[in-house]
VOKOLVO-315889 format. One record per atom (N, C-alpha, C): residue in one letter; x, y, z; atom name. Coordinates in nm, 3 decimals, m for minus. Example, Ala and Ser with C-alpha at 12.3 -4.5 7.8 and 13.67 -1.06 7.14 Angstrom:
% residues 2
+--------+---------+---------+---------+-------+
: residu :      px :      py :      pz : atome :
+--------+---------+---------+---------+-------+
:      A :   1.319 :  m0.569 :   0.780 :     N :
:      A :   1.230 :  m0.450 :   0.780 :    CA :
:      A :   1.320 :  m0.330 :   0.780 :     C :
:      S :   1.285 :  m0.225 :   0.708 :     N :
:      S :   1.367 :  m0.106 :   0.714 :    CA :
:      S :   1.290 :   0.003 :   0.787 :     C :
+--------+---------+---------+---------+-------+
***
This chain:
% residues 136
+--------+---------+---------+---------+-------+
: residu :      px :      py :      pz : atome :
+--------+---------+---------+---------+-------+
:      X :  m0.162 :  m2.884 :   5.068 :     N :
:      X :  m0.094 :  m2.948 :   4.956 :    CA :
:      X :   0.055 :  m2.923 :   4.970 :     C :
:      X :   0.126 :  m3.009 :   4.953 :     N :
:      X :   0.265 :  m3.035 :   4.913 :    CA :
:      X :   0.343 :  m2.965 :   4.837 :     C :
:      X :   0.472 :  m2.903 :   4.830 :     N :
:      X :   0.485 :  m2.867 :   4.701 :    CA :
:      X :   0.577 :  m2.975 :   4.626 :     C :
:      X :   0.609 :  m3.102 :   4.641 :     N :
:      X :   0.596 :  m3.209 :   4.547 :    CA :
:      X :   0.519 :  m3.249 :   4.502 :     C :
:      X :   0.360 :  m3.206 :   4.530 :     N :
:      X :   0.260 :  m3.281 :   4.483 :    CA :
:      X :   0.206 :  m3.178 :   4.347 :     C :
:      X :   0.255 :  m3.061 :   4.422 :     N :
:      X :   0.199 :  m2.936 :   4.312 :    CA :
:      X :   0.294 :  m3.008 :   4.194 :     C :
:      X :   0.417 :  m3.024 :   4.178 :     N :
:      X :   0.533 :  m3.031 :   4.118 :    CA :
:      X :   0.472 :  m3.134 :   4.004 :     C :
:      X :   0.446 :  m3.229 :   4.097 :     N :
:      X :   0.388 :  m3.376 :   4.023 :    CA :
:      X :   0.290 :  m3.340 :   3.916 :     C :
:      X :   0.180 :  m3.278 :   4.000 :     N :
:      X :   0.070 :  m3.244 :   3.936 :    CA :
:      X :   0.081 :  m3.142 :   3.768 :     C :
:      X :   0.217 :  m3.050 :   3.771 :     N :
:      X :   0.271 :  m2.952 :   3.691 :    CA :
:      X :   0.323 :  m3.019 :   3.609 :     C :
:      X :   0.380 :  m3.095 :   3.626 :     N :
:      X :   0.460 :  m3.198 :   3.520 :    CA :
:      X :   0.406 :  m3.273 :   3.485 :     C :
:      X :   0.268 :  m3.351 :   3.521 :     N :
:      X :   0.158 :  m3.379 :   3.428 :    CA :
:      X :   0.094 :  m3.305 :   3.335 :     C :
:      X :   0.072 :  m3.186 :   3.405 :     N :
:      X :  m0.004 :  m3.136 :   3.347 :    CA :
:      X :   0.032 :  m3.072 :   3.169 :     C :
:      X :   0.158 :  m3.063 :   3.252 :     N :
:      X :   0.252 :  m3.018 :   3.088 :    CA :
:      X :   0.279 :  m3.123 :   2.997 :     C :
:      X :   0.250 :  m3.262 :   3.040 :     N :
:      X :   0.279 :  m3.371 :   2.952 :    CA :
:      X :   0.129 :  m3.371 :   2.858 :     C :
:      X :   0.042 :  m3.365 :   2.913 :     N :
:      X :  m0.067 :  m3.409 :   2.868 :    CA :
:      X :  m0.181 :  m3.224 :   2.785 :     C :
:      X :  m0.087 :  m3.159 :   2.789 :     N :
:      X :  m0.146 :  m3.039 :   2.714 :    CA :
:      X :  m0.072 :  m2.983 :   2.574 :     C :
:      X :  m0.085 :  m3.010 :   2.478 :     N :
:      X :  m0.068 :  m2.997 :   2.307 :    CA :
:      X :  m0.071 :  m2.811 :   2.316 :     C :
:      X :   0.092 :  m2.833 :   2.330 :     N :
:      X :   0.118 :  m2.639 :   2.298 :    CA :
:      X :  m0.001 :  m2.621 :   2.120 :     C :
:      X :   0.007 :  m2.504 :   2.074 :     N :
:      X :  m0.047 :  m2.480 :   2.014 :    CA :
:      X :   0.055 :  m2.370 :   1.939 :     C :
:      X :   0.102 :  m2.384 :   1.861 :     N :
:      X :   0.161 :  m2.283 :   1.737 :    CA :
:      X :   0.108 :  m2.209 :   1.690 :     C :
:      X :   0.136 :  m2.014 :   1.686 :     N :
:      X :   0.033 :  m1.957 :   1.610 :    CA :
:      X :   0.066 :  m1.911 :   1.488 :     C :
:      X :   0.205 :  m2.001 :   1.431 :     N :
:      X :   0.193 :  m2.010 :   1.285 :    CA :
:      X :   0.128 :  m2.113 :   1.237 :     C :
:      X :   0.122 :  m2.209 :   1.297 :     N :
:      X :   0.023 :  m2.321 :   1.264 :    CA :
:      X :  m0.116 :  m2.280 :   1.257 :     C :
:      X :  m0.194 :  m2.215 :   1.374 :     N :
:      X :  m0.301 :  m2.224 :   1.359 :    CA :
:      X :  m0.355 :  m2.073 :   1.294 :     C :
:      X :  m0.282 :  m1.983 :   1.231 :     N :
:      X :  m0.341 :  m1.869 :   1.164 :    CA :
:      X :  m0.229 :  m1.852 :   1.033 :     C :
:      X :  m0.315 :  m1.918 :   0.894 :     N :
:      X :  m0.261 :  m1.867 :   0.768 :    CA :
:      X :  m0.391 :  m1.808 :   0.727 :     C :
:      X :  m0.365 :  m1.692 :   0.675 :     N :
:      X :  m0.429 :  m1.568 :   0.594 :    CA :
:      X :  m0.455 :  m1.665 :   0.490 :     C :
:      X :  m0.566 :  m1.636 :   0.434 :     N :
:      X :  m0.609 :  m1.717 :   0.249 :    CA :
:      X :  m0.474 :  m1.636 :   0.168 :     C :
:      X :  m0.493 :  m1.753 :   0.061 :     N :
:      X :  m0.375 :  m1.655 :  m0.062 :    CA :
:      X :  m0.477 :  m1.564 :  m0.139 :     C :
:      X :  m0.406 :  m1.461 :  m0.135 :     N :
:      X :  m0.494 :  m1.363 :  m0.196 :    CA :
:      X :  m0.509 :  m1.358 :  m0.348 :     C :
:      X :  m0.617 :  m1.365 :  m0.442 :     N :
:      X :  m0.681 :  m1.417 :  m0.538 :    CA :
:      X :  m0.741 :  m1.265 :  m0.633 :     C :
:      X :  m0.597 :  m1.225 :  m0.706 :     N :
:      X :  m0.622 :  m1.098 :  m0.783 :    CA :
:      X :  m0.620 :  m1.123 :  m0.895 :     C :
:      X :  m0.671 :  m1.032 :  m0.993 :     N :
:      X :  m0.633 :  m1.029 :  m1.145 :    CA :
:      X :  m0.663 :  m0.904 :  m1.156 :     C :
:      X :  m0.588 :  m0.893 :  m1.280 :     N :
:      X :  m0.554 :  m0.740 :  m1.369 :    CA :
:      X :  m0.687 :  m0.717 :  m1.463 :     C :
:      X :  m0.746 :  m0.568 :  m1.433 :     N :
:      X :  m0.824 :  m0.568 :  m1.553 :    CA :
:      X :  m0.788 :  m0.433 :  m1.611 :     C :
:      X :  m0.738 :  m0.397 :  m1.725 :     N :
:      X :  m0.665 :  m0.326 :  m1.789 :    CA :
:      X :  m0.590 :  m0.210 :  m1.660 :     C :
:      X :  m0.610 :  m0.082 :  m1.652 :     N :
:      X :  m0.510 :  m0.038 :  m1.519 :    CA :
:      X :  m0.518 :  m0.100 :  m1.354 :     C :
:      X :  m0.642 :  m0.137 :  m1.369 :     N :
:      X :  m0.720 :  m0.173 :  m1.199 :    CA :
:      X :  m0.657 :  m0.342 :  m1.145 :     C :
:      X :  m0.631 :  m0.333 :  m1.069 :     N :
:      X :  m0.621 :  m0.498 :  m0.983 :    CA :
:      X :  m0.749 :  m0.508 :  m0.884 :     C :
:      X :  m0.767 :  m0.597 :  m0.916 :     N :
:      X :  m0.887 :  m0.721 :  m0.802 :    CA :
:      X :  m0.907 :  m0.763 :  m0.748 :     C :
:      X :  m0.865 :  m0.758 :  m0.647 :     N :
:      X :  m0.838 :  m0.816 :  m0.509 :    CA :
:      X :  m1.024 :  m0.902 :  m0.509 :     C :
:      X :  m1.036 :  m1.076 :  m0.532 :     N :
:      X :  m1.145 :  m1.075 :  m0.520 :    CA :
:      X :  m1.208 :  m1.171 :  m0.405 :     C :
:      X :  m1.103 :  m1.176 :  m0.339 :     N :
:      X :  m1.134 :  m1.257 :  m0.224 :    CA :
:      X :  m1.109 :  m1.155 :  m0.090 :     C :
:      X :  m1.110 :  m1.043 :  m0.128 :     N :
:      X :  m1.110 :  m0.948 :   0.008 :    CA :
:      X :  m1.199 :  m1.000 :   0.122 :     C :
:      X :  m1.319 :  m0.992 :   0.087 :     N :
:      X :  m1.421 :  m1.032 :   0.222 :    CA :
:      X :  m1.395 :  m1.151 :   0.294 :     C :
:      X :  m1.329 :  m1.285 :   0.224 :     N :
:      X :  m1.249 :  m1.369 :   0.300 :    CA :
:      X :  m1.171 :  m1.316 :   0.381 :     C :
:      X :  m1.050 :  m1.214 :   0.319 :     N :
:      X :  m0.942 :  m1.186 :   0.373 :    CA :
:      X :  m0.990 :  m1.136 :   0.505 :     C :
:      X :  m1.071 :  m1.019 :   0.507 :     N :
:      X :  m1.149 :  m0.952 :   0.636 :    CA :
:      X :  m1.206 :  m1.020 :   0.741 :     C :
:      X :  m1.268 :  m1.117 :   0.692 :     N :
:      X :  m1.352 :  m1.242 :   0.775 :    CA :
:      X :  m1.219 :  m1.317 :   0.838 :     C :
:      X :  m1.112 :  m1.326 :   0.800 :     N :
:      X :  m1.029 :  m1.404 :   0.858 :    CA :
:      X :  m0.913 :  m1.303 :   0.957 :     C :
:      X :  m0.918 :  m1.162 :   0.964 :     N :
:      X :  m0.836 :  m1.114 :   1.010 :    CA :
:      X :  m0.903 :  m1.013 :   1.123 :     C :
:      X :  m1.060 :  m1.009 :   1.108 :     N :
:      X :  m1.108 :  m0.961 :   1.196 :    CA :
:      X :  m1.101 :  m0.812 :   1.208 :     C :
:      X :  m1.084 :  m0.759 :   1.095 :     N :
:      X :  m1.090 :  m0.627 :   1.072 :    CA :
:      X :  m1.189 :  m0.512 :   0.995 :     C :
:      X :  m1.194 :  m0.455 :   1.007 :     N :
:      X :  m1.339 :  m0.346 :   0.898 :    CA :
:      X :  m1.256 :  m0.309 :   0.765 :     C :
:      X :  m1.351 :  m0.364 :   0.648 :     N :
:      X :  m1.292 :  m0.315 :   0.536 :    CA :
:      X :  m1.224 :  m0.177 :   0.494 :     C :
:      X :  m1.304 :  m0.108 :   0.591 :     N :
:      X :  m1.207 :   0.075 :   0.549 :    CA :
:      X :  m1.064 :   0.084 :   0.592 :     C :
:      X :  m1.087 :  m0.021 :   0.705 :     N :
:      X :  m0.902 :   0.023 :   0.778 :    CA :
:      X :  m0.831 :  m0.007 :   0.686 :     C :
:      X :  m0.849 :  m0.145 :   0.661 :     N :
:      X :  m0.759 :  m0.278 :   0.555 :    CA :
:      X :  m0.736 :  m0.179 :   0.416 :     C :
:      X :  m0.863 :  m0.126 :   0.363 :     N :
:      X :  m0.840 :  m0.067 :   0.211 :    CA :
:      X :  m0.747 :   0.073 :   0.211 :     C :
:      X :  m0.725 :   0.116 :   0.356 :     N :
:      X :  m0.677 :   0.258 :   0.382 :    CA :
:      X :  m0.557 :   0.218 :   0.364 :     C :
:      X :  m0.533 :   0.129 :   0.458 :     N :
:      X :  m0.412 :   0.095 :   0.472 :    CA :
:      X :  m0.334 :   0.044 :   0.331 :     C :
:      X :  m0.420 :  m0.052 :   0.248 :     N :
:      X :  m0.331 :  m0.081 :   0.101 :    CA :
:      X :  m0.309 :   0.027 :   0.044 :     C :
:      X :  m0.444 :   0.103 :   0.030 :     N :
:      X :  m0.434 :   0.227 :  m0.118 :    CA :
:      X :  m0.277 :   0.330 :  m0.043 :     C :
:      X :  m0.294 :   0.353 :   0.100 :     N :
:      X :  m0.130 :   0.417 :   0.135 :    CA :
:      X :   0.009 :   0.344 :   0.092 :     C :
:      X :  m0.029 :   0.252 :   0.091 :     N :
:      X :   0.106 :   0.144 :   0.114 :    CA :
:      X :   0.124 :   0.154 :  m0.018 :     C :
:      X :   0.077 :   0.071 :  m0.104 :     N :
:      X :   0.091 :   0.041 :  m0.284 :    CA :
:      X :   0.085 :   0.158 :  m0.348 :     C :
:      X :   0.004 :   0.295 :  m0.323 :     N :
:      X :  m0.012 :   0.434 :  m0.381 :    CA :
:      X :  m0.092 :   0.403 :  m0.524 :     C :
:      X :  m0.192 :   0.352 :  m0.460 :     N :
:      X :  m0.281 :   0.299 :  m0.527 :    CA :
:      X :  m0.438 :   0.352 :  m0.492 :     C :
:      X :  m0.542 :   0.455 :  m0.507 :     N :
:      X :  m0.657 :   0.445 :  m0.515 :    CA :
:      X :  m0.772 :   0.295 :  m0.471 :     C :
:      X :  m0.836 :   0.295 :  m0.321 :     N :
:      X :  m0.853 :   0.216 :  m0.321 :    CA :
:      X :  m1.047 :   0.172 :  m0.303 :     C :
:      X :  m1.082 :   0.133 :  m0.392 :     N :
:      X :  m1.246 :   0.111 :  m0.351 :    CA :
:      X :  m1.317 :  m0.006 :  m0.307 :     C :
:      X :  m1.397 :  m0.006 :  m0.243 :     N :
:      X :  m1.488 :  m0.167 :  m0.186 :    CA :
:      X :  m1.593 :  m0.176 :  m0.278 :     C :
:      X :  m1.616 :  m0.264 :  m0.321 :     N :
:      X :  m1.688 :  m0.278 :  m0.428 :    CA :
:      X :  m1.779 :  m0.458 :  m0.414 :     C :
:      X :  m1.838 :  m0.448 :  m0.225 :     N :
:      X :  m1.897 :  m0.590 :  m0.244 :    CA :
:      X :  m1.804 :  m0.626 :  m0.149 :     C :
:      X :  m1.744 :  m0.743 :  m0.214 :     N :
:      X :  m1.677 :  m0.848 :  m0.146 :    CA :
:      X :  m1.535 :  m0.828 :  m0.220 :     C :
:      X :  m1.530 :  m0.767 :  m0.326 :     N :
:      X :  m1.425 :  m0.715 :  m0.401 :    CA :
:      X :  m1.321 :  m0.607 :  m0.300 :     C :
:      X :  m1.181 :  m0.554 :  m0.349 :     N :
:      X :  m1.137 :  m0.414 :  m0.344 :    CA :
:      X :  m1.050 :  m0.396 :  m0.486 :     C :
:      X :  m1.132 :  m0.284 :  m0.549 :     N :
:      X :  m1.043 :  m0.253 :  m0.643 :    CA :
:      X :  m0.933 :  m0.114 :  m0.632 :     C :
:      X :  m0.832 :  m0.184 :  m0.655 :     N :
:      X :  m0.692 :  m0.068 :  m0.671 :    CA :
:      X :  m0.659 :  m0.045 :  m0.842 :     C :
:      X :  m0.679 :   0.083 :  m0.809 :     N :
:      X :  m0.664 :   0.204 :  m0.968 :    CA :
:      X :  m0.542 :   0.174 :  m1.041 :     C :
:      X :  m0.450 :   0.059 :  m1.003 :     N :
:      X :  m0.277 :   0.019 :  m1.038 :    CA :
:      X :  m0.276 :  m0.112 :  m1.113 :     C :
:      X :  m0.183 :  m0.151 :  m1.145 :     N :
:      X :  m0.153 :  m0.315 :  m1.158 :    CA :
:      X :  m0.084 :  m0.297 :  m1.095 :     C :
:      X :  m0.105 :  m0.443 :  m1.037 :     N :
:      X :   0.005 :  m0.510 :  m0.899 :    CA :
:      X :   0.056 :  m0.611 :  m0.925 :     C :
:      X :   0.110 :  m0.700 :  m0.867 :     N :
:      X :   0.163 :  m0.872 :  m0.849 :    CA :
:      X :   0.076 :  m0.876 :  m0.726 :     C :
:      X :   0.057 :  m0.966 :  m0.743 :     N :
:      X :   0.006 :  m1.067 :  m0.610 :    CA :
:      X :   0.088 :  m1.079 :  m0.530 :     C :
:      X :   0.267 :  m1.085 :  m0.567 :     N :
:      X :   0.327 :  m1.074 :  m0.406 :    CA :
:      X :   0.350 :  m0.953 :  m0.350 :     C :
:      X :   0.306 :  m0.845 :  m0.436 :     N :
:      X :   0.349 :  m0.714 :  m0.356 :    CA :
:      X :   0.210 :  m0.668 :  m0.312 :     C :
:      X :   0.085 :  m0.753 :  m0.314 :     N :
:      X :  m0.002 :  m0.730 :  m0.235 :    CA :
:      X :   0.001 :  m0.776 :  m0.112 :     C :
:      X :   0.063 :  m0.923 :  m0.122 :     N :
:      X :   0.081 :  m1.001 :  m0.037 :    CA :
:      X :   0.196 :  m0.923 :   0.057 :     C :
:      X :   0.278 :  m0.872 :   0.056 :     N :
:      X :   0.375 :  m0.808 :   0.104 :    CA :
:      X :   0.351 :  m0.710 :   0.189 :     C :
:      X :   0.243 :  m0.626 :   0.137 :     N :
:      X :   0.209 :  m0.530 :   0.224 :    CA :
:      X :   0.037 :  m0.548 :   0.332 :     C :
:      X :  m0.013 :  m0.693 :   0.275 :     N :
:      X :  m0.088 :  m0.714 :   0.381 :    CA :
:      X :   0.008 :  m0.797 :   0.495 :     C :
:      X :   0.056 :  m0.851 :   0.462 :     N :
:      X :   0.173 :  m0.848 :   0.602 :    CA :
:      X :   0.230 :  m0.793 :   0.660 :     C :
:      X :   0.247 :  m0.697 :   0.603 :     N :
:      X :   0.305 :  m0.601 :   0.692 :    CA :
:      X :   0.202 :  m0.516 :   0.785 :     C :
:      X :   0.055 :  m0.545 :   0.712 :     N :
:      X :  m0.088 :  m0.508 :   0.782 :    CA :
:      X :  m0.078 :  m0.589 :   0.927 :     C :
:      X :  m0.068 :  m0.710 :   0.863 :     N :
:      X :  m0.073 :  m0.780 :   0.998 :    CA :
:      X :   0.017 :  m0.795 :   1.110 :     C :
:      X :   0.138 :  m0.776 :   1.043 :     N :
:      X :   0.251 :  m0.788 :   1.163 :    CA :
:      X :   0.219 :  m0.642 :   1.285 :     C :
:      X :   0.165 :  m0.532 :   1.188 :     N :
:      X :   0.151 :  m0.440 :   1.240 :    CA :
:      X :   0.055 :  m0.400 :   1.321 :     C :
:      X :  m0.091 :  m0.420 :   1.246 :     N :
:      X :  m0.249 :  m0.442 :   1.319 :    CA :
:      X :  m0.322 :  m0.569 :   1.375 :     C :
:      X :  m0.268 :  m0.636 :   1.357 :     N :
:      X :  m0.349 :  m0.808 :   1.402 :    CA :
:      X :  m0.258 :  m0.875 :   1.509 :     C :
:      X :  m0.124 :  m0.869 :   1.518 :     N :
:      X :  m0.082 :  m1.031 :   1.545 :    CA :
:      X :   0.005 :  m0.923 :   1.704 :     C :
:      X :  m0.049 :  m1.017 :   1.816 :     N :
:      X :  m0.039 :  m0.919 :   1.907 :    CA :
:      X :   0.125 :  m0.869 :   1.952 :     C :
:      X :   0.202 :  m0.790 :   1.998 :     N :
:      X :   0.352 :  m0.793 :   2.017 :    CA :
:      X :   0.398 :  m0.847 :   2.186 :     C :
:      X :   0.321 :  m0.900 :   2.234 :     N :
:      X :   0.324 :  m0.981 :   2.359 :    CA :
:      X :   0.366 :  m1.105 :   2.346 :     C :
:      X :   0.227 :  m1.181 :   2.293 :     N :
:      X :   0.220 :  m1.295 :   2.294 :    CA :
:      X :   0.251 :  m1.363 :   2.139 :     C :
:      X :   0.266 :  m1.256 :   2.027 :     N :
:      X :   0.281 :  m1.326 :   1.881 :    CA :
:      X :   0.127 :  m1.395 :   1.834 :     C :
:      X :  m0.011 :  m1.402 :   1.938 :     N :
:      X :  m0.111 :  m1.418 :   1.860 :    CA :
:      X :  m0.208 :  m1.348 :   1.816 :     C :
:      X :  m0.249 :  m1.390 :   1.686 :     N :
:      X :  m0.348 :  m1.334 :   1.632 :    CA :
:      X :  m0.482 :  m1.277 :   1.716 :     C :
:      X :  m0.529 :  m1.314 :   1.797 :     N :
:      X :  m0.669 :  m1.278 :   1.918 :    CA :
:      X :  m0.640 :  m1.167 :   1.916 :     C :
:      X :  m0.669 :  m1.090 :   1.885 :     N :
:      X :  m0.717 :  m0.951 :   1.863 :    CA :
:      X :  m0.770 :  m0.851 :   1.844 :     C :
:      X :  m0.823 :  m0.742 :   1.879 :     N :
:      X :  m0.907 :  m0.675 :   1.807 :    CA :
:      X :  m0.839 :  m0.512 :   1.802 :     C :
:      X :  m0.923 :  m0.435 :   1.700 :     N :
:      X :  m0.863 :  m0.341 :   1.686 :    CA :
:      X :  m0.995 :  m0.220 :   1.751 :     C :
:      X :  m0.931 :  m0.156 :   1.850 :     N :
:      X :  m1.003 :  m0.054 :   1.953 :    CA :
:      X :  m0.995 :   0.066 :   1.916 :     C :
:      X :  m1.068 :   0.203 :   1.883 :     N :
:      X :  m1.070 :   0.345 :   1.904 :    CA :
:      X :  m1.080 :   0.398 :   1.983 :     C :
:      X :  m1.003 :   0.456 :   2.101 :     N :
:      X :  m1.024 :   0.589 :   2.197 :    CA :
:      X :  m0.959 :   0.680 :   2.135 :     C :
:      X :  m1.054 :   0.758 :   2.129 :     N :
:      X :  m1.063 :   0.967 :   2.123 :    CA :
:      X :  m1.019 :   0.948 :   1.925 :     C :
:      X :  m0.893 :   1.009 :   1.937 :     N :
:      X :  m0.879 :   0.999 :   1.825 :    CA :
:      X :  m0.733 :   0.897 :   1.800 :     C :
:      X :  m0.740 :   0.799 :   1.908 :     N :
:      X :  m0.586 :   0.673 :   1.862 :    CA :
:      X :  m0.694 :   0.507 :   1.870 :     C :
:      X :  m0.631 :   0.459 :   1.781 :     N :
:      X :  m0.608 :   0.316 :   1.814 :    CA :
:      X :  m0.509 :   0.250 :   1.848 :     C :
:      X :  m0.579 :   0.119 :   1.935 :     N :
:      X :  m0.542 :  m0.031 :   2.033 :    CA :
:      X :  m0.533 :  m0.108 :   1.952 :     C :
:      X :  m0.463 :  m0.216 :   1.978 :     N :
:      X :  m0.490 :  m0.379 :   1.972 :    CA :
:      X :  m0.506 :  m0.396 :   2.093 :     C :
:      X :  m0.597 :  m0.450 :   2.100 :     N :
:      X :  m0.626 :  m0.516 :   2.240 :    CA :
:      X :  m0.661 :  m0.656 :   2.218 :     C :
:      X :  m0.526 :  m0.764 :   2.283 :     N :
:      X :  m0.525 :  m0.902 :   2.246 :    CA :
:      X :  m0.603 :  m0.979 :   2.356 :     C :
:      X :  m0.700 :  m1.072 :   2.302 :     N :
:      X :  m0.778 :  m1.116 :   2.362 :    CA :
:      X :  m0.733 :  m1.251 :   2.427 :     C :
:      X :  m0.630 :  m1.305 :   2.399 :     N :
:      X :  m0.521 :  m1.397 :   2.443 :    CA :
:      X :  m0.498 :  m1.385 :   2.556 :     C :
:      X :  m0.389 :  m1.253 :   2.578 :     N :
:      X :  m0.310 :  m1.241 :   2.699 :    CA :
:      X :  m0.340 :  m1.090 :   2.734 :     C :
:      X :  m0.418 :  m1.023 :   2.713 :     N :
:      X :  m0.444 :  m0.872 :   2.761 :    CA :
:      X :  m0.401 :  m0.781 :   2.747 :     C :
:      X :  m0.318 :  m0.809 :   2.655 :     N :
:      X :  m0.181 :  m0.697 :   2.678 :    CA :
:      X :  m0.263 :  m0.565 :   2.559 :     C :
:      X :  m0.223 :  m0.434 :   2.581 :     N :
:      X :  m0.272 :  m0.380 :   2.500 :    CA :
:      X :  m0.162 :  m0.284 :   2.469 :     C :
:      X :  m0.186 :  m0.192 :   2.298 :     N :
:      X :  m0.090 :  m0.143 :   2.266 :    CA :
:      X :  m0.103 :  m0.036 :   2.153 :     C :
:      X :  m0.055 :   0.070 :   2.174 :     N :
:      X :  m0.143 :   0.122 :   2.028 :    CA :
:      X :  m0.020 :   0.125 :   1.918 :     C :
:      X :  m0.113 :   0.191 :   1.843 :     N :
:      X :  m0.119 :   0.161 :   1.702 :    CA :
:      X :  m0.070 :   0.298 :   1.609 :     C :
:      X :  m0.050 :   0.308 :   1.517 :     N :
:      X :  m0.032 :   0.456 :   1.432 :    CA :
:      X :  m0.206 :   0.462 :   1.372 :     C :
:      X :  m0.197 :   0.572 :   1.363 :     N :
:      X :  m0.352 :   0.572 :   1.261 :    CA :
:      X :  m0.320 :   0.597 :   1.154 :     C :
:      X :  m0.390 :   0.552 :   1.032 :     N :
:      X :  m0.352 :   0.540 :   0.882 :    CA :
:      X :  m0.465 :   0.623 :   0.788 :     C :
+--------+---------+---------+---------+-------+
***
């Protein structure tokens, strides 16, 4: 083979393949709380989990530190012992994700979160890259 033909073939190939955005293709649900006298409700947690690919203990460890908030699973629920706003929940599950989910290689979400000994990985299933993590 040629390398004009490779060339040819490359510059097709890039015409005819639809990049893919991974702010486009990964928004988190809006998270769906209410106040019940001191406690907030997080009541779409198990969505949230199902969509970020994580185990409810990390995710709830990680809020009840962040907000200084008491945090329990309760189902599909998480209840925090505080009142909150919804954007300062929202605030600090982003910062969940910028931190545990969204890989620092490639910027995508494909991820998973790994334990050796006593540290965790992300290990992005995208591009391979792996990286650890703080434990919380």
């Amino acid at each position: 083979m040629k390398i004009m033909d490779y060339e040819k073939l490359l510059d097709k190939a890039y015409k005819e393949v639809k990049p893919i955005k991974a702010s486009e293709r990964f928004k988190v649900p809006e998270i769906e709380s209410r106040v019940e006298g001191n406690k907030t409700i997080i009541v779409n947690f198990k969505q949230i989990l199902d969509y970020l690919r994580r185990k409810p203990e990390h995710v709830s460890k990680f809020l009840s530190k962040e907000l200084a908030s008491y945090a329990q699973i309760d189902g599909n629920r998480l209840i925090l012992n505080r009142k909150l706003s919804p954007n300062r929940i929202t605030e600090k599950l982003e910062k969940y994700i910028k931190e545990f989910v969204i890989c620092k290689e490639c910027q995508k979400p494909d991820t998973e979160l790994v334990k050796q000994d006593r540290f965790y990985f992300i290990h992005c299933l995208a591009c391979g890259a792996k990286h650890s993590v703080r434990n919380i």
